[in-house]
N, C-alpha and C positions, 0 to 999 in steps of 0.2 A: 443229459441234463438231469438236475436234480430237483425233485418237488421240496419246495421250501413246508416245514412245517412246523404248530407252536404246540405249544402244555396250553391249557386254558388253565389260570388260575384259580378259577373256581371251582370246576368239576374235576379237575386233572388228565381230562382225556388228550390223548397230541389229536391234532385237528390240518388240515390244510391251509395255506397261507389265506384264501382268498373266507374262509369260515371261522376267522381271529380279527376282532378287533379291538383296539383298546382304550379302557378308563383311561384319560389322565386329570389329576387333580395336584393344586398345590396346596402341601401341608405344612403347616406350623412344627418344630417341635423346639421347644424352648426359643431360641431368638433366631434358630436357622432355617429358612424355609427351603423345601425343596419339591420336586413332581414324583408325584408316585404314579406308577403305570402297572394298570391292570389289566393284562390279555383275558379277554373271555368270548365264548362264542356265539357268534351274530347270527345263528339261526336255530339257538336254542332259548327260549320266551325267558324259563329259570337265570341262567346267567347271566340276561341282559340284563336282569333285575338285581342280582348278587351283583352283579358288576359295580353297583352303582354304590354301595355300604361295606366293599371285600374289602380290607386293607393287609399289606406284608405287615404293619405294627403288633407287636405283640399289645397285650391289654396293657401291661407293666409300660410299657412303650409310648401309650397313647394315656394311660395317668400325669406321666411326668411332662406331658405339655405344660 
């Protein structure tokens, strides 16, 4: 059997399945909305907070809303 494991988004460490959990948020960008999900880790205080403002958009990305 194999131990499932993720990246956290935030810090980038891989983590084990059951110390990942994630943002998810729906974002605007121009007229198409869609869910962005952010992995980060649930027993680290920092990334539960990062988790909440991390986005994949770049700045260029998140202007052109």
């Amino acid at each position: 059997m194999h131990n499932l494991t993720w990246t956290c988004h935030v810090c980038g460490r891989e983590r084990p399945d059951e110390r990942i959990s994630v943002e998810s948020r729906q974002v605007m960008r121009g007229t198409v909305m869609f869910t962005e999900n952010v992995r980060y880790c649930n027993d680290r205080a920092e990334c539960i907070e990062k988790a909440k403002v991390y986005s994949h958009l770049t700045e260029g990305e998140k202007e052109s809303q």
